[in-house]
N, C-alpha and C positions, 0 to 999 in steps of 0.2 A: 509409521503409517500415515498415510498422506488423506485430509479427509475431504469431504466436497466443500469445504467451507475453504480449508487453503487453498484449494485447486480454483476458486471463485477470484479468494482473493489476488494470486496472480494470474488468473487468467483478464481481471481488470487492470492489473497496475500494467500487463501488458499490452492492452490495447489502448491505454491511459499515451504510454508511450510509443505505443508502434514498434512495438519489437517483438523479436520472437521469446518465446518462453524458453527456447533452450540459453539463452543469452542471458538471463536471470539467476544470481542465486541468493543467500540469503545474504553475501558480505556484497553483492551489489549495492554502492553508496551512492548517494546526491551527490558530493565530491566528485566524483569521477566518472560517471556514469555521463555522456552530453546529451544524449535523450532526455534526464531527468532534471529540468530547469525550473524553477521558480512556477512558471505558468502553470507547466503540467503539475508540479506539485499541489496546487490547489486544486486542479482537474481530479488529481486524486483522490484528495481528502476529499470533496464533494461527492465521486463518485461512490465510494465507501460508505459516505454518510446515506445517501437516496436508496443506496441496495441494500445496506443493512438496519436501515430505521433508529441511525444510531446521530451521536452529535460530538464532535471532538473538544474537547477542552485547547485552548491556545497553547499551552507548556506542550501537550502530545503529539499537538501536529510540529513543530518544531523538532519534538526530540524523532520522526519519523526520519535517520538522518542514512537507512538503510534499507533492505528488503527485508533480514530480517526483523527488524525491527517495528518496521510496518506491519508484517504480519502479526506479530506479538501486539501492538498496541490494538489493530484491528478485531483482534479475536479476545481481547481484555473487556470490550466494548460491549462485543456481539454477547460475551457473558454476563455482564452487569447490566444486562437490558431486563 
């Protein structure tokens, strides 16, 4: 079950990078992905941070090295808020 809170969060990480959502899954990686560079990685983790009132620890935003993975740390956040 897909909830509005996933669907938020890739519907940023997709406009983070200009892509469509169908082009996303969760083994989507920073590796391999060229949309997903350094820059916009921070464009991320900011945007994440300002839409969910949340703040990342430095170890998380690094280990963020996937989609799914981003979504997991993202909603680990949104819970211990």
């Amino acid at each position: 079950m897909i909830t509005e809170q996933s669907t938020t969060i890739k519907r940023i990480f997709c406009e983070v990078l200009g892509v469509d959502e169908s082009e996303v899954n969760d083994s989507t990686s920073y590796n391999s992905f060229k949309p997903w560079d350094s820059l916009k990685h921070l464009q991320l983790v900011s945007m994440y941070e300002d839409k969910f009132d949340i703040e990342f620890e430095m170890d998380d935003i690094i280990a963020m090295e996937n989609f799914g993975l981003v979504k997991d740390i993202v909603t680990r956040y949104i819970q211990e808020k």
